[in-house]
C-alpha positions as CSV (number, residue, x, y, z in Angstrom):
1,X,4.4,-21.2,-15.3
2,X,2.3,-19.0,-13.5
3,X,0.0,-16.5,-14.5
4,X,0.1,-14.1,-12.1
5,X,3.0,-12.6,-9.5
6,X,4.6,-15.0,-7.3
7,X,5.7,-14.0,-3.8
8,X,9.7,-15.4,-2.9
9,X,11.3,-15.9,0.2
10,X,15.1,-16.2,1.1
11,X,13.9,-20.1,1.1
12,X,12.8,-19.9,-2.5
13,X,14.7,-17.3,-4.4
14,X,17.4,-19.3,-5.5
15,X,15.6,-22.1,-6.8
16,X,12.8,-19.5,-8.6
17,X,15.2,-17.7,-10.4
18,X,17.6,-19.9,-11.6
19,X,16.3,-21.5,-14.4
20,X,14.4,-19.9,-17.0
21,X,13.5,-16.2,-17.0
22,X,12.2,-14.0,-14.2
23,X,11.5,-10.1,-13.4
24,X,12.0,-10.1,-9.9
25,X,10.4,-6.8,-8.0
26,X,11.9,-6.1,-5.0
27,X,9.3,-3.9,-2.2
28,X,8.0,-2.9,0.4
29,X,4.4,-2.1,2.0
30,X,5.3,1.4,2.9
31,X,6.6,2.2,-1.0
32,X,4.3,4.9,-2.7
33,X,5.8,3.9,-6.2
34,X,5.8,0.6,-5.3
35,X,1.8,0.6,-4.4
36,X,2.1,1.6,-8.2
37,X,4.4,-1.1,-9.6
38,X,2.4,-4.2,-8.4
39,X,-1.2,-2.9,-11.1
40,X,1.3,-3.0,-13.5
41,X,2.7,-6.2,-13.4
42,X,-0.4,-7.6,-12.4
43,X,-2.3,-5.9,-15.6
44,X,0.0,-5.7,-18.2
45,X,3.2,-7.5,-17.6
46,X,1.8,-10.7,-16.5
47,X,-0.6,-10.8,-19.6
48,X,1.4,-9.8,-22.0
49,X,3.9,-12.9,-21.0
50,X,1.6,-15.8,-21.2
51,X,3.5,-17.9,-18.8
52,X,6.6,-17.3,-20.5
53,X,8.5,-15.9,-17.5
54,X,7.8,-15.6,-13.8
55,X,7.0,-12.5,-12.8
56,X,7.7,-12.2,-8.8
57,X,7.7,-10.0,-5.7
58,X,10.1,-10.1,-2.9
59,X,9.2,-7.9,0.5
60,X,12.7,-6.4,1.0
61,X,11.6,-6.2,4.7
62,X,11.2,-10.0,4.9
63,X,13.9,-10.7,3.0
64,X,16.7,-8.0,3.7
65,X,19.5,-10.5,3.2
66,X,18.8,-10.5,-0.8
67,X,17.8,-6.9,-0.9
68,X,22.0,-6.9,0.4
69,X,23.1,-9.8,-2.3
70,X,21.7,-7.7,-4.9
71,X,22.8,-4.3,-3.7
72,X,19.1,-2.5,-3.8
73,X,19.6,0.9,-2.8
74,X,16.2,2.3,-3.7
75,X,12.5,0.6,-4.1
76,X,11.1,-1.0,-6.4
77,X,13.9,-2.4,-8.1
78,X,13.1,-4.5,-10.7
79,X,15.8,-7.3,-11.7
80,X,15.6,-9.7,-14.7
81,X,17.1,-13.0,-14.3
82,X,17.9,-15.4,-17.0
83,X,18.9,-18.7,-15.4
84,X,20.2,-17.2,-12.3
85,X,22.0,-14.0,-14.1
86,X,21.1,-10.5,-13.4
87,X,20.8,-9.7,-17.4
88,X,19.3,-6.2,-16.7
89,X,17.7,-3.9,-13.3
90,X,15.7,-0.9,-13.3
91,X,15.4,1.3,-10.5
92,X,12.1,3.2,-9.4
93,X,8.4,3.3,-10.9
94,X,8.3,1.7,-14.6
95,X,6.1,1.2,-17.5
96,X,4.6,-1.8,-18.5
97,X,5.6,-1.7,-22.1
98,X,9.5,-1.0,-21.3
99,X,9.3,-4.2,-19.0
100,X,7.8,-6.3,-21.3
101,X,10.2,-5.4,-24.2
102,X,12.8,-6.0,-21.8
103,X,11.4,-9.6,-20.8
104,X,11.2,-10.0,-24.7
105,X,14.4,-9.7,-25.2
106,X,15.4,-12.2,-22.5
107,X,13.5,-14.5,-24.0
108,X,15.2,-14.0,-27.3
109,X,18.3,-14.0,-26.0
């Protein structure tokens, strides 16, 4: 896996998230908090990881439909997958630490 954030489409969503684990940060360029997010995934999440889950980024302006499958309401949202299962979503700005424990646990589980 990766080491560093992915960027998915409507054309390679489905196929990203269903197998394994993924944190899935839906956006957009005009997001203040969202500006925010990305350092954090890029400097703490993604590290802490080691290639143990994808860590991605999907423009909701790009990709409205699945901003609408997944019912986000407010920006970032932050959705953890575990072979194609929401297993947990945040809403708004959040800490590095809280994701990764909640990645861990994913893992775990």
């Amino acid at each position: 896996m990766s080491g560093q954030l992915i960027d998915l489409t409507t054309d390679t969503f489905d196929a990203t998230v269903g197998s394994g684990v993924t944190l899935v940060d839906f956006w957009a360029p005009w997001c203040g908090p969202c500006k925010m997010q990305t350092p954090i995934l890029e400097q703490q999440v993604v590290p802490a990881l080691g290639g143990r889950a994808k860590i991605c980024k999907v423009n909701v302006d790009d990709a409205k439909e699945l901003a609408v499958r997944y019912g986000v309401k407010g920006i970032p949202a932050l959705f953890i997958f575990k072979d194609g299962q929401v297993v947990q979503q945040f809403v708004g700005l959040q800490r590095g630490d809280a994701l990764v424990s909640a990645l861990e646990a994913a893992l775990g589980a």
